[in-house]
N, C-alpha and C positions, 0 to 999 in steps of 0.2 A: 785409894785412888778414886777421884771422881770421872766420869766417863760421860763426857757431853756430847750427844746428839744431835743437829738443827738440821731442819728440814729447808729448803731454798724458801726465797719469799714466794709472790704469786708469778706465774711463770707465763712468759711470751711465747713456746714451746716453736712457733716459725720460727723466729730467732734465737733460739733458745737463749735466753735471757730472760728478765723481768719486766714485766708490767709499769705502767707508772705507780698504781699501788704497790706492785711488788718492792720498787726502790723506796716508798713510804714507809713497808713491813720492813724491810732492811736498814735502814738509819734509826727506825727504833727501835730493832735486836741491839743492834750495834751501840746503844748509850747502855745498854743492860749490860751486854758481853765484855763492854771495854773496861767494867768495876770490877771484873773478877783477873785475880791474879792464874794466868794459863801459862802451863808449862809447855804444852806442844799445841798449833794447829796445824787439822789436817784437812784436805778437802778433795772430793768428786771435779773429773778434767773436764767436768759438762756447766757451760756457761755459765746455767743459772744458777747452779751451788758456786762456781768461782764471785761470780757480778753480786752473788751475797753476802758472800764473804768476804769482798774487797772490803768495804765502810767499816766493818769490825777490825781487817788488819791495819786499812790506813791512817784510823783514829789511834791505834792503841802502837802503829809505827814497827808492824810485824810481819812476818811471809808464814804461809803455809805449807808446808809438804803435799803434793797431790797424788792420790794414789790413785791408780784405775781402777783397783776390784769397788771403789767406792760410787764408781759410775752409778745409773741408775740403771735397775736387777734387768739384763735382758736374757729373755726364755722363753719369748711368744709360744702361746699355743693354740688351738686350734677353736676355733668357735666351734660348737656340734652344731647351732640355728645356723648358722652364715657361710661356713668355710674357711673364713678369712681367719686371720693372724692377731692377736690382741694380745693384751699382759695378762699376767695369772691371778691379776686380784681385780680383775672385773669381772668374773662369776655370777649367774646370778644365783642369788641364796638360797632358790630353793634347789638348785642342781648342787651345789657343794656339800648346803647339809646334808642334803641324805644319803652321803658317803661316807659311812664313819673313819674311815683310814684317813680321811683328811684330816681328824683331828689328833692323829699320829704323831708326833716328834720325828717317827722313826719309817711310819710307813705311808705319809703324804707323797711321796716323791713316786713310788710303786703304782700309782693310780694310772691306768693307760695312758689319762690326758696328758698326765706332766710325763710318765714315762716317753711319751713320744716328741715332746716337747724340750727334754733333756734339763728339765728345771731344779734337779735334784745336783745335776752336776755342775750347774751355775749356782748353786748354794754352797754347795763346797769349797769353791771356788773362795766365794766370801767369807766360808768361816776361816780358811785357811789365810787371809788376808788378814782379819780380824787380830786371829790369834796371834800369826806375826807379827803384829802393831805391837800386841798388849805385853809380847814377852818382849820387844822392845823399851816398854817401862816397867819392866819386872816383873809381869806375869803369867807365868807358864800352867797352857792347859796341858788338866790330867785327869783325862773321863768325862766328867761334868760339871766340873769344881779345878776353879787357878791353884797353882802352885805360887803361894809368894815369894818368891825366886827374890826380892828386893822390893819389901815392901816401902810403901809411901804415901804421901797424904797431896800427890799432885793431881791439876785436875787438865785434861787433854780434853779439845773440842775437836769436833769432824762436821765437816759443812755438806750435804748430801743430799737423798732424797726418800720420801715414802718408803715406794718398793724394797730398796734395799735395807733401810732402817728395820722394816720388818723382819729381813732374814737376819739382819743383825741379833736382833732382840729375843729371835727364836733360837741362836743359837748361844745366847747366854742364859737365858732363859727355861731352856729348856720346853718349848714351845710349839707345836706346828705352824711354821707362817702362815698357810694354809689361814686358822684362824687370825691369826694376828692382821693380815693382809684385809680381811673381811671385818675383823671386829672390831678393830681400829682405824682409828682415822688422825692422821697427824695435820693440822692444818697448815700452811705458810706461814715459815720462821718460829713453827713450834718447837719448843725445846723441853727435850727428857734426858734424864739424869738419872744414874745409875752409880751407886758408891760401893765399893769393895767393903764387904765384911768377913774378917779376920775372927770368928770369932775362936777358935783353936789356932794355934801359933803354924803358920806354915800355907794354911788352909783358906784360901778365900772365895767368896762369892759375890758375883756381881748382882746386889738389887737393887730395882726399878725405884727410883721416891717420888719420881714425877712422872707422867708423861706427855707431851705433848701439849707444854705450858705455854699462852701466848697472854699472860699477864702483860707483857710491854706493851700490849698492842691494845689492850681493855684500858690500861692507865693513859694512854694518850686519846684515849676516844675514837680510834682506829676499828672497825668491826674487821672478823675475822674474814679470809677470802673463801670460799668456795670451794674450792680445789681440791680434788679427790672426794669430794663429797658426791651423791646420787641424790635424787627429788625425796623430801620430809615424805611427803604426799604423792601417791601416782597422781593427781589431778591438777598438781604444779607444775604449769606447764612450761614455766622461766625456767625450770634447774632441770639438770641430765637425769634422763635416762637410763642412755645406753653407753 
């Protein structure tokens, strides 16, 4: 089974929709997506993964299923500089690293910030979503490792966003999102790919061959957006900060 990932194009986030680039990043996913033979799409109830994934359904003459755990990850927590309310993968790096439990599978979610924050329970939330989808096409988790309940060689796309892709990937993975949220960066309309490996009869595993491919956008002369990205340089003062 292959297991397709897309991140929205570049995002209007007032409207939550897209950008003019974002519908540029979007019609040319969609000449990529529409040459591959897809058994199911699925997609996040929030505009900008819908508005990106329209051009992919209406080329190739298809609907999506929409799920809500695929929304994008809410679990605000607390700033310790500010007070205020933010996502859990805008950290800054020096307060994350030096918490080793972050880089935990098991005990990222125990760290006061996110304990208080309830972010472990909104991850479960999603794997439990996940897993429902996948024993949907035949694969049932068991421990850390699918059960091929009904093996197959189909390939399922999900149109969504960052934040959750990462818990996504952490919980196939076997990963702390924790890093993955901080160590990756998935750009607009990048697509990662993940194929079941059977190599004992029964017994599968989901690995990663790509991630966060935006080859369609490099073949068109398209540079990539921004978005989710932080300044190269502190002294660049055009890209974000905070």
């Amino acid at each position: 089974m292959k297991l397709i990932i897309i991140r929205h194009g570049d995002p209007n986030y007032e409207i939550d929709s897209l950008t003019p680039k974002g519908w540029r990043e979007a019609e040319l996913l969609s000449e990529r997506i529409s040459k591959l033979d897809v058994k199911a799409f699925y997609m996040s109830p929030l505009g900008r993964a819908k508005d990106t994934a329209s051009l992919t359904l209406k080329k190739m003459k298809r609907e999506a299923e929409i799920l809500p755990w695929m929304r994008e990850f809410e679990a605000p927590i607390t700033d310790p500089y500010t007070g205020s309310k933010r996502i859990p993968w805008d950290m800054l790096p020096e307060d994350w690293t030096a918490v080793n439990d972050y880089y935990d599978k098991d005990s990222w979610g125990n760290v006061k910030l996110m304990a208080d924050g309830k972010v472990a329970d909104e991850a479960k939330r999603v794997h439990e979503g996940l897993d429902s989808l996948l024993l949907r096409h035949g694969y049932k988790r068991n421990g850390n490792i699918y059960e091929a309940v009904s093996p197959n060689n189909d390939t399922v796309v999900l149109f969504c966003h960052f934040g959750v892709e990462c818990v996504i990937l952490g919980h196939l993975l076997g990963i702390s999102p924790i890093v993955l949220w901080h160590g990756l960066c998935a750009a607009p309309t990048s697509v990662t790919t993940l194929i079941t490996e059977e190599r004992r009869k029964g017994k599968a595993y989901f690995r990663m061959n790509a991630f966060g491919d935006i080859s369609h956008l490099y073949a068109a002369g398209e540079p990539p957006a921004f978005a989710a990205r932080f300044c190269e340089a502190f002294d660049n003062k055009d890209e974000r900060h905070d």
